[in-house]
Each structure stands twice: as structure tokens, then as C-alpha cells.
C-alpha positions, 0 to 999 in steps of 0.5 A: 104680753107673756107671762113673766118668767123668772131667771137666776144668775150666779154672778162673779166679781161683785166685791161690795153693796154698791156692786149690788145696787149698780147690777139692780139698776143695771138690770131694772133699767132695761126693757121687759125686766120687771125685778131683779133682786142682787143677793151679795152674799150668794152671789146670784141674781134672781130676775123676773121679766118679760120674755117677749120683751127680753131674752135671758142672752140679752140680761146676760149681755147686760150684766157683762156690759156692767163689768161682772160675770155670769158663771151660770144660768137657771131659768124657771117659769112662774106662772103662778108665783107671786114674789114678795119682798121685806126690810130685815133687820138685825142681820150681822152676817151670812151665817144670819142670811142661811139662818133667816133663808131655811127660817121663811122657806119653812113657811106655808106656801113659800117655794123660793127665798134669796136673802140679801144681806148687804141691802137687809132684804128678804125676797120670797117666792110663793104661790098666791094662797100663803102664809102671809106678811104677817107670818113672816113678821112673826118668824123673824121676830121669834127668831131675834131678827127685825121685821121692818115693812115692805120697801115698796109700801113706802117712798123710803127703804125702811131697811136704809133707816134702820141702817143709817140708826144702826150706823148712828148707834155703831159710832156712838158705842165705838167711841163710848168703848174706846174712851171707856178702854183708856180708862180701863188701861190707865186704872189697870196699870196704875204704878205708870201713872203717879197721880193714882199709884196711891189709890188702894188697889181695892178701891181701883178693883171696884172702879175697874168693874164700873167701867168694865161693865157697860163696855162689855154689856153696853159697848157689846151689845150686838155681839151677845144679842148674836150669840143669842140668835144663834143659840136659839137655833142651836148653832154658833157664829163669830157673835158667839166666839166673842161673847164667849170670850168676853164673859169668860174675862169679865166674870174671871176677872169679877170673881177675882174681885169680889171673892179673891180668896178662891184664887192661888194668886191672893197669897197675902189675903183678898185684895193684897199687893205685890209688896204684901205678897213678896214680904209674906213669901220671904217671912214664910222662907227665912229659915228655908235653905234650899231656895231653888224656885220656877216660873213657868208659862204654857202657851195653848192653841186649840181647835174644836175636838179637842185638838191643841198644840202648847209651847212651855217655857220654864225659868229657874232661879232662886229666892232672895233673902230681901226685895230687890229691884225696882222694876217689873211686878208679882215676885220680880223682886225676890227671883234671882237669875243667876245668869244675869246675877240679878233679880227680874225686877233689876232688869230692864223690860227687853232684858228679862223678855229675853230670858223669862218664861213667858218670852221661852215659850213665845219664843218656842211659838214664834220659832213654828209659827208657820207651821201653827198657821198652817195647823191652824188652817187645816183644822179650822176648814176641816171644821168649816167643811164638816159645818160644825 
């Protein structure tokens, strides 16, 4: 018997993590091959056989034979190489999978690393003398992934359990955040519903943030734990777009409840209605003649760099002398449209979306929206290319 050499295929038409367990199965099941490791993410194999047994042709024939394509071939002996493999856990995504690779190719002794992140499995070359499991264990946990055994220690895949865990857990969350939504719905549009249109609106703040809270942090989770992998590393992903976004609503959206004073908005004072508010804005201009006012909405698109497109939209009217209207909110009832010859709040929702700021500039937006697609699109890949 010669000894084992290994090969690496770069392989086309795998589309999800069961082609990966048919070309593993597919591969391991012929004579002469002593591993193959499928990595979905790098669309490569790396095989390690027998070279009197099989030749690397016949493994390309077989991998044909399967349905897929072998776009190119690297062969490479490994005399000395001892291949080790570990269950990660953790892994959300290939930004993961480049991190976890350059993390343990770093270690003592390691020449070679293919991670794959469909089967949660790290397959490390190296040579006989090396870091060890151990140090492995280490890096992936300094680095806020899971170190979860080697499958071959064991009858099961400790890395299907920590799946099949973390499948349990996405239910559990998904359905916790989707009742936790409605209830959010409902108390932040609560002249909808006439069984809580009475309760203070302070007191619905404060139950607002109850709810807000563990749908963020709790629901969340994984994205903020993400985030925080990824900046450990001082890079960025999709976990750090999310929970960027998330704690900008929730903390803006805290800060307006817990100290509204800093906000323009609370014309009327901390925790004041749209009623308080209206009654004030006329008090305050009873002997006011020139009556002219604006709304105006401004619609931003922006990309890393600085770069950014806007779409304003601007209604003008006046300010009536009383509330008028039943429909609409804020200062509805005191913007008179002359066009209409109404207030917003005497408009039908269709209507006023028709002629408001807001609708103006979607309107504007939705006007270009091919062209911001495809701005959208050759500012995103300039930034994906430049690896920013």
C-alpha cells in the first residue's frame, strides 16, 4: 500500500447540505478513499486515498457520476500530514467560516484548513508534532465560537445535536418574537383597537418597553452575539447590520420614553397626545395672522463612504383655527390643504397618501427606483470587492 495522498476538487452545482452529504457518501463509499471532506461554502472537496487503490481520474468520474462538476483539480502528497477533524459550533455564516479558517490556520503546526459550514465541521492538516486539540478548543472559544468534540470520538455528530439544540432554540425564539410583535402592534397603534384606546399612553410606553426588551435582547440573540464575534476581529457582517439597526430603534425609541423632554416632538411636555399637542399649537398661534405652514419628509439611501441619494418631499398649507377631522394623527387636524379644501385628518388614508410629504417623496423614490437599484448595486459590490 502507498502512501495516502490527498487531492482537492473545486466542484460545481452543489446547492445545499445535502448535496454535501451525497458527494461525502458518494466518494467515501469507493475503494481506496480513506476521507473525503465536502466543504459547501468553498465549493471544494478535499479527498485523501489510496493511490494504488484509485486514481484521482476515477474519484473525478465518480463525482460526475453524482450529478456535480469538477471545475479543477490540486493534487498534493501528504507523507507526513496527519488530518484532524472538530464539530464548531456557533457558525452563522461564510464571513464565520473565513474567520474560524485564517483563526486555526494560525496555530503551531497547522498547514492546511477547510471549514465547512453546512455540516459545522473544521478539517485541519497538519503535521504530527502540533498544537494540539486542545489549543484548538481554546482559539475557537476565545474567538466566540463552540468547540464541540471530534465526531469520530463518539457514535453520534456532536455537531447534528448542537444543530438539532439550536433548531429547537430558533423555534422557540421565532414564536416568542412573533407573539411578542403582535402585542407590540397593537399597544403602538392603540386608537385601532377600542379596548385599550383609553389607557394613558405613558402607561402603554412603559409596557411597550417590557415587551421590546426580551424581543430585542432575548429574540435577538444571535445576531448581537454575531456582532460581537465579528468585532472581536475588528471586521463586520450581517449579525453587525442587525444589531446596529436594532439598538439604534430600541435605545431612540427608550430615550423618547424615559426622558422625552430632549425631543422636539413632545411639544406639549413628557409623554404628551396628539390632542395635547394640537390644543397648544393653536393656543400658541390664536393671534398669529400669517398661518402659512409645511410638512416635509426626506428619504435617504446611503452606502459606506459617505455616498447617499435623498428624495424630499414638501407639503404646504395652513394652520386652522380649531380641530378639524377625525382621521389621520400628530397635527392632522390643524393642516388645512387648500387643494383639497380640507384638513389631513378630513382625508381618507389613500387620499392624503396621495398628496402628503411622505407619499411626495415615495413617489419621487419610487419614480427612479431602477436606477437606485442599480446605484444600490455597484456601490454595495465596489465595497464587497475592496473587502470593506
Amino acid at each position: 500500500m502507498k502512501s495516502p495522498e490527498k487531492v482537492t476538487l473545486s466542484i460545481g452545482g452543489m446547492s445545499c447540505s445535502a448535496c454535501v452529504r451525497r458527494i461525502e457518501k458518494g466518494l467515501e463509499g469507493m475503494e481506496g478513499v480513506e476521507r473525503a471532506a465536502v466543504n459547501f461554502a468553498l465549493e471544494n472537496a478535499l479527498v485523501e486515498f489510496d493511490p494504488s487503490v484509485v486514481t484521482v481520474e476515477a474519484i473525478q468520474e465518480a463525482v460526475a457520476d453524482l450529478g456535480y462538476k469538477v471545475t479543477a483539480v490540486s493534487r498534493e502528497s501528504s507523507d507526513s500530514s496527519v488530518k484532524t477533524t472538530v464539530s464548531v459550533g456557533g457558525m452563522t455564516c461564510a464571513a464565520c467560516v473565513r474567520r474560524v479558517e485564517s483563526m486555526l490556520a494560525a496555530l503551531e503546526g497547522v498547514t492546511e484548513v477547510s471549514v465547512n459550514l453546512a455540516t459545522g465541521r473544521a478539517t485541519l492538516v497538519h503535521e504530527p508534532v502540533w498544537a494540539g486539540v486542545s489549543s484548538v478548543g481554546k482559539a475557537l472559544g476565545d474567538a466566540g465560537y463552540e468547540y464541540l468534540g471530534i465526531p469520530e470520538e463518539s457514535g453520534e455528530d456532536p455537531g447534528d445535536a448542537a444543530r438539532q439544540k439550536d433548531l429547537r432554540d430558533l423555534k422557540i425564539r421565532f414564536v416568542t418574537g412573533a407573539v411578542l410583535s403582535v402585542a407590540i402592534h397593537i399597544g403602538s397603534m392603540q386608537h385601532w383597537f377600542p379596548l385599550i384606546r383609553d389607557v394613558p399612553r405613558e402607561a402603554m410606553l412603559y409596557a411597550l418597553f417590557v415587551l421590546a426588551t426580551p424581543a430585542v435582547f432575548w429574540v435577538g440573540r444571535r445576531f448581537f452575539s454575531g456582532a460581537w464575534k465579528a468585532a472581536r476581529q475588528r471586521t463586520a457582517d450581517m449579525n453587525s447590520l442587525v444589531a446596529v439597526g436594532a439598538s439604534a430603534a430600541y435605545f431612540y425609541s427608550s430615550l423618547a420614553t424615559f426622558f422625552p423632554g430632549v425631543f422636539s416632538a413632545r411639544y406639549a411636555g413628557a409623554h404628551a397626545t396628539d390632542l395635547s399637542n394640537n390644543l397648544k399649537l393653536l393656543d400658541a398661534m390664536k393671534d398669529v395672522q400669517d398661518r402659512r405652514a409645511s410638512f416635509k419628509c426626506v428619504i435617504a439611501i446611503a452606502v459606506p463612504k459617505g455616498f447617499s441619494l435623498t428624495y424630499e418631499g414638501r407639503c404646504q398649507g395652513l394652520i386652522t383655527h380649531e380641530l378639524t377631522g377625525e382621521n389621520g394623527f400628530g397635527y392632522d387636524p390643524v393642516f388645512y390643504y387648500p387643494p383639497k379644501k380640507r384638513t389631513f385628518a378630513q382625508m381618507s388614508v389613500a387620499e392624503k397618501n396621495r398628496v402628503s410629504h411622505r407619499g411626495k417623496a415615495m413617489l419621487r423614490l419610487k419614480s427612479e427606483f431602477g436606477s437606485v437599484l442599480k446605484w444600490l448595486k455597484a456601490n454595495l459590490n465596489e465595497y464587497k470587492v475592496r473587502g470593506e
